[in-house]
C-alpha positions as CSV (number, residue, x, y, z in Angstrom):
1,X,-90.1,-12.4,29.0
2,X,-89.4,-15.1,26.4
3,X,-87.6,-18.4,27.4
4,X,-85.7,-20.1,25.0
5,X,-86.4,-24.1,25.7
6,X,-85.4,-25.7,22.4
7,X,-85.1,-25.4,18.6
8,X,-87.6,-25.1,16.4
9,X,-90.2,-22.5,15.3
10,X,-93.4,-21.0,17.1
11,X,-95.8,-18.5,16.4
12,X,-95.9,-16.0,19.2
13,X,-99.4,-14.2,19.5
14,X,-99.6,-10.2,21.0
15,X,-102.0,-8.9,22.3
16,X,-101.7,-5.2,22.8
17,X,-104.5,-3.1,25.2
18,X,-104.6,0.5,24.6
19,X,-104.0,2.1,28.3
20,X,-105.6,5.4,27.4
21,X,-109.1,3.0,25.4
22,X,-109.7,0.1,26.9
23,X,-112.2,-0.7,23.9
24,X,-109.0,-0.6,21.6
25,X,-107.4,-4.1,21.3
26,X,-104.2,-4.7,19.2
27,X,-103.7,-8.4,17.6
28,X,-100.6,-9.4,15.7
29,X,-98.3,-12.4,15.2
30,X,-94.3,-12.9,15.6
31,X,-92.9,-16.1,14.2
32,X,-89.8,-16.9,16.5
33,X,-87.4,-19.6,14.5
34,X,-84.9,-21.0,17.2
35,X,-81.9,-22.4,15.4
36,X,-80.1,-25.7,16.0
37,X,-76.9,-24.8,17.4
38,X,-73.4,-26.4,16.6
39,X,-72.1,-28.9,19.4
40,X,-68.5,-29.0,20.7
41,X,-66.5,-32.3,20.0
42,X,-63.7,-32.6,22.8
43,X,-60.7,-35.0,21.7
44,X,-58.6,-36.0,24.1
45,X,-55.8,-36.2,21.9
46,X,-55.1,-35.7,18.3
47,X,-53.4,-38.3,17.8
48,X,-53.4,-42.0,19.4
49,X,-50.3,-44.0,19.4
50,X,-50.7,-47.9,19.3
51,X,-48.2,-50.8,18.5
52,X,-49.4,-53.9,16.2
53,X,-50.6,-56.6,18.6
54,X,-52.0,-54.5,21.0
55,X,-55.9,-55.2,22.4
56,X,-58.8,-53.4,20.6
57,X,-59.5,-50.1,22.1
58,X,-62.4,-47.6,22.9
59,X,-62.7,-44.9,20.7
60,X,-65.5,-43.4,23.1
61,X,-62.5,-43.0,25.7
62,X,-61.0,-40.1,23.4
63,X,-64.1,-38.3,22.8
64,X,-67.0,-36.4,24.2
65,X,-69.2,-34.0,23.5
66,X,-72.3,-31.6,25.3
67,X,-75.0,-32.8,22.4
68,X,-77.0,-36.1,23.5
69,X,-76.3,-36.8,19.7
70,X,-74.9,-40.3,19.0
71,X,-71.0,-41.2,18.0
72,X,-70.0,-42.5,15.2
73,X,-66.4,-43.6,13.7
74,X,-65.6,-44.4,10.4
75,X,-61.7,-45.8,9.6
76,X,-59.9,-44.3,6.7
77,X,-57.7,-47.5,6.3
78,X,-59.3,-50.8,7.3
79,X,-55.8,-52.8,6.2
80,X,-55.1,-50.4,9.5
81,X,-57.8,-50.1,11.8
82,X,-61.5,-51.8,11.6
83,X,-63.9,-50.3,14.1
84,X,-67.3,-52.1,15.1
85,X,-69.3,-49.8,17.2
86,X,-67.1,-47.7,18.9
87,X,-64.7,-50.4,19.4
88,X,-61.4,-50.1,17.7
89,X,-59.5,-53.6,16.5
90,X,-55.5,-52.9,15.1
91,X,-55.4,-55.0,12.0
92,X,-51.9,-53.8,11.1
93,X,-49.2,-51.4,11.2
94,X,-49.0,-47.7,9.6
95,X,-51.7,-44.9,10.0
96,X,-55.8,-44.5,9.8
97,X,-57.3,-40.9,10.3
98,X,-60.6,-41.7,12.2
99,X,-63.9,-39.8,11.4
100,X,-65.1,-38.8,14.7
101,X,-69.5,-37.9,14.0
102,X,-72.0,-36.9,16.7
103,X,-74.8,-37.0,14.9
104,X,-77.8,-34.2,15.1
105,X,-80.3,-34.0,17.9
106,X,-83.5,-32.0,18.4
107,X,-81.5,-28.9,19.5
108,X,-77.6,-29.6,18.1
109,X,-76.2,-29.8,14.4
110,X,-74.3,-33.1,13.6
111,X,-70.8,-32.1,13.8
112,X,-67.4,-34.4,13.5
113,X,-63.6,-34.6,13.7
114,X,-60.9,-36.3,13.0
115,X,-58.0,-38.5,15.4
116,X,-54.9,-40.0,13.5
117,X,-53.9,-43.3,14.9
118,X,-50.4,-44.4,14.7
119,X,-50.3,-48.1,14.7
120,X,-46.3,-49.1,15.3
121,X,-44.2,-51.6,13.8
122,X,-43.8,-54.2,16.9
123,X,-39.9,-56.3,17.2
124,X,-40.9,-59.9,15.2
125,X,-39.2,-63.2,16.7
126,X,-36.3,-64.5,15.6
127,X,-35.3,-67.7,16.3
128,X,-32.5,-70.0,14.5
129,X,-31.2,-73.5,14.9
130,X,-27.6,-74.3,15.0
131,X,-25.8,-75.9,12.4
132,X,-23.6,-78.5,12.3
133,X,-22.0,-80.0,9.0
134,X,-19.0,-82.1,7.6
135,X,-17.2,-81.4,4.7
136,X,-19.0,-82.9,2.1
137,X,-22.2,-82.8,2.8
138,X,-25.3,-81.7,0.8
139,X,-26.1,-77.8,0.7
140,X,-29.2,-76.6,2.6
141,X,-31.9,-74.2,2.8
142,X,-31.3,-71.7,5.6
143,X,-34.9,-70.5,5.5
144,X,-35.6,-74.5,7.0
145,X,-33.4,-73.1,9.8
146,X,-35.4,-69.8,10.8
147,X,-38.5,-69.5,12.6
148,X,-39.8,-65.7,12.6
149,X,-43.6,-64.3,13.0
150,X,-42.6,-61.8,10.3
151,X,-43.5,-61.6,6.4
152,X,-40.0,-59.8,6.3
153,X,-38.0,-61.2,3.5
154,X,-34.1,-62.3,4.6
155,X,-31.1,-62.1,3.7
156,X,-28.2,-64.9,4.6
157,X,-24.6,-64.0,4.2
158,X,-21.5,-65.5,5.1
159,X,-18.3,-64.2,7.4
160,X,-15.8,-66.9,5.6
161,X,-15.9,-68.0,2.3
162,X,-14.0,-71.0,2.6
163,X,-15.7,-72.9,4.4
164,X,-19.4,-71.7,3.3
165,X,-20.7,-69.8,0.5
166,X,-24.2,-68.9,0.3
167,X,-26.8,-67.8,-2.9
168,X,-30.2,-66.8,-1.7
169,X,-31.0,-68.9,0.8
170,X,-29.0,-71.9,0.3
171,X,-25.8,-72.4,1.4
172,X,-23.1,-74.5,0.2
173,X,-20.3,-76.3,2.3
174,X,-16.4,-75.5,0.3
175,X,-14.2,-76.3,3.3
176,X,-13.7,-77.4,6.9
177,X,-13.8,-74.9,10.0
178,X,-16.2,-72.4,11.8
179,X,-17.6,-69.5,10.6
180,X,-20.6,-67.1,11.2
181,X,-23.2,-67.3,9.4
182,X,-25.4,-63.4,9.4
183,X,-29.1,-63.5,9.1
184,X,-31.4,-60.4,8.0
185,X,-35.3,-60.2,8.7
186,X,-36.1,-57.1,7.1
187,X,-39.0,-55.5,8.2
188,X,-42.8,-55.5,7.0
189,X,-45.9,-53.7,7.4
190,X,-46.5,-54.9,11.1
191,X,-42.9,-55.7,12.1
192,X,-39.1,-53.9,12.4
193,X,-36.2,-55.4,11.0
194,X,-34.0,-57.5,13.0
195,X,-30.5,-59.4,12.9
196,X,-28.9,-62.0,14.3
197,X,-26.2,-64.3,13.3
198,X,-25.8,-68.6,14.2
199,X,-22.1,-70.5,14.4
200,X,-21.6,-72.7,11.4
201,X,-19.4,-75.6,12.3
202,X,-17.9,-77.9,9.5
203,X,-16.0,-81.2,10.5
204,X,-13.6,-82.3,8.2
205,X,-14.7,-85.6,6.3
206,X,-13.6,-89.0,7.3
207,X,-10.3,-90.8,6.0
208,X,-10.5,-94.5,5.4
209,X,-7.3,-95.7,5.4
210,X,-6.6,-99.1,3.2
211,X,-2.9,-100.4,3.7
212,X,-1.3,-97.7,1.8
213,X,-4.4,-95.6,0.4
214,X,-6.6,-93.4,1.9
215,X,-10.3,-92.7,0.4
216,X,-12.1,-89.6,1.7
217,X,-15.5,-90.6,2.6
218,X,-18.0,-87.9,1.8
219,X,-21.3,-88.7,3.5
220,X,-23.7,-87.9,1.2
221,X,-22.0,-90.0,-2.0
222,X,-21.5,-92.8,0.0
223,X,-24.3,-93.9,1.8
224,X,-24.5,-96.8,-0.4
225,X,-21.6,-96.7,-2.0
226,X,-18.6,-99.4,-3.1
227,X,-15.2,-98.6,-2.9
228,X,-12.7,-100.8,-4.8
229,X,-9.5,-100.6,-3.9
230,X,-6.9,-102.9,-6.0
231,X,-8.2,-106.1,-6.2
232,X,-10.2,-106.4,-2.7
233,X,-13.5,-105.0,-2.5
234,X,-14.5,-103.5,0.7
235,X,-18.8,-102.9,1.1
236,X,-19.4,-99.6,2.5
237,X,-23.2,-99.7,3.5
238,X,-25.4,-96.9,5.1
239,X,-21.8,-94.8,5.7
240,X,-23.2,-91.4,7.5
């Protein structure tokens, strides 16, 4: 009775006695070849669901296998996934099909498979500042007035015309009153697309009333400005 212990190959040697001669003695020689055989790779799942920002991971945690061969992984999309070891590090959003490899051993076959991991877009921060203007006053950038953790581009638009008007990201005062102003984040590799809108307020400009005329004093033209009004001259410095 022939064991099988491992793979490999071994010359088996017979020796045969004739029952009926004991003087007669058969010699001969069987080469046994014992084959590698291919080991089973056990995923826990298929596919591994992650969202951007979350800790690295262990890929060992997902796999297993009955050869003492060694894992290895391989990322299809480093912009994705990077993987040191079998530690897995998110480096952004979309997908990476990882190479699962168990490599060969004295009695297994290297063998591999593959996981797909779905990294998530995560919800970015939004955060804007109020505004507060008078009629009159200098247009401004809106982007100055957004704080996001998002590459997402925006978009700035307007619920009332006359009192703001905006092109790109800069908005321009045409009237007094309130009005809403809408901001877009749209989304990016690693983040979703968000809204959220911030209350424009615009204060009708001063009057400076002079016997029987009134100037309108728009802030930024006359912070150092002069004003003559028939033949008295009235000094208007640092007006804001």
């Amino acid at each position: 009775m022939a064991t099988i212990v491992g793979a490999g190959t071994v010359n088996i040697h017979i020796i045969f006695n004739n029952s009926n001669n004991n003087d007669i003695v058969i010699h001969d020689n069987i080469l046994l070849v014992v084959k590698k055989i291919t080991p089973t790779i056990t995923l826990s799942s298929t596919i591994i669901n992650k969202t951007y920002g979350d800790a690295p991971f262990s890929l060992s945690d997902f796999v297993s296998t009955n050869s003492p061969g060694v894992f290895s992984f391989l990322s299809s999309d480093l912009n994705v996934i990077s993987i040191s070891g079998n530690m897995a590090t998110i480096v952004g959003g979309g997908i990476a099909t990882i190479n699962v490899t168990v490599s060969s051993s004295s009695n297994y076959n290297g063998a591999s498979k593959n996981i797909n991991v779905i990294v998530n877009q995560i919800t970015p921060s939004l955060i804007l500042s109020p505004i507060n203007k008078t009629y009159g006053d200098s247009p401004i950038l809106l982007s100055n007035l957004v704080s996001t953790n998002s590459s997402g581009s925006l978009l700035f638009t307007s619920n009332d015309q006359n009192v703001a008007t905006i092109s790109g990201n800069t908005l321009t005062i045409t009237g007094g009153g309130t009005t809403t102003i809408n901001v877009l984040l749209n989304s990016s590799n690693n983040h979703t697309s968000v809204s959220a809108t911030m209350p424009l307020v615009v204060s009708k400009a001063k009057i400076f009333q002079y016997g029987m005329f009134q100037v309108l004093l728009i802030n930024h033209l006359l912070n150092s400005a002069q004003v003559h009004l028939l033949h008295q001259e009235i000094i208007l410095c640092g007006l804001k």
